[in-house]
C-alpha positions, 0 to 999 in steps of 0.5 A: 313844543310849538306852544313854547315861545322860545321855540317860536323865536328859535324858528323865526330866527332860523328863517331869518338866517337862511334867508339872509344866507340865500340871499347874499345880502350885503352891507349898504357899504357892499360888506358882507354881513356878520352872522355869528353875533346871530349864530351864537344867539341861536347856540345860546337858545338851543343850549337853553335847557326846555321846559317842553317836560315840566309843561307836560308834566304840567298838563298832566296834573291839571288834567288829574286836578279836572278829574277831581274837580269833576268828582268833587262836582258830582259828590256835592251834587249827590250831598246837595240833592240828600240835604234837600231831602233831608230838609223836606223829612225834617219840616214834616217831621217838624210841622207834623207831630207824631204823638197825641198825648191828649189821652195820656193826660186824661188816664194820668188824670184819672189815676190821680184823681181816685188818691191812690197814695191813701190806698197804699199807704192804708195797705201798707198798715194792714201789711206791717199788723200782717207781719206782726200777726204772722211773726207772732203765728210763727213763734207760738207754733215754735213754741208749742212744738217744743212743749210738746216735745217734752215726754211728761206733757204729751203723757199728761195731754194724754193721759187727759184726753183719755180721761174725758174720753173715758168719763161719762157724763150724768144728765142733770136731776129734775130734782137739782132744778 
């Protein structure tokens, strides 16, 4: 409250007043000297509403507005400090390469060079005759089992079979040579 000039000035004005009170000063024409004009100004600066509140209120918030100030420092120096080391990471992983490729160009290289491409289109013929030759195996067994699924030509195989079976064969003359 002693900050606040009007409280200052209402305190030099008091002092004033005691001191011409006590001192019975009078005009220089022997009168005594009119004091309301300076009493009604004090009345006036003490019905004056203070501003003793919203300067506190003040000083509180620009304490809360150091504290944060003091935060915000910290947090930017802690950001500032893991910028610095992402910079270091970054030029070594920047200046530094990681992967030798060399090798890979050579077997890359290689590979072309033996014209696989010729290989696997020459299988790949080999493979379609494959399936034409298999498709064909397929459908003759089909067929053959049909036929022999009909009773008169097992009988008949049969039936050969056991002729040749059955039939005995001559050796040749000397004298048919």
């Amino acid at each position: 409250m002693e900050l606040n000039p009007l409280y200052r000035l209402y305190v030099e004005l008091n002092d004033k007043v005691e001191l011409l009170r006590q001192s019975g000063t009078k005009s220089a024409n022997g009168e005594n000297v009119d004091l309301t004009d300076i009493i009604l100004r004090l009345r006036n600066l003490e019905s004056r509403p203070t501003y003793q509140e919203d300067i506190s209120e003040l000083k509180a918030n620009v304490s809360g507005l150091k504290q944060e100030n003091m935060e915000l420092k910290e947090k930017l120096a802690f950001v500032s400090s893991k910028m610095e080391q992402l910079e270091g990471r970054i030029y070594t992983l920047e200046s530094e390469p990681r992967v030798n490729i060399e090798p890979l160009n050579t077997r890359i290289n290689t590979l072309e060079n033996l014209q696989l491409s010729e290989q696997i289109s020459r299988v790949e013929t080999r493979m379609s005759n494959v399936e034409q030759l298999s498709n064909t195996i397929t459908d003759v067994s089909y067929r053959l089992s049909e036929v022999e699924r009909k009773p008169d030509v097992g009988e008949r195989l049969y039936a050969i079979e056991l002729a040749l079976a059955t039939m005995v064969v001559k050796p040749p003359s000397p004298t048919s040579v």
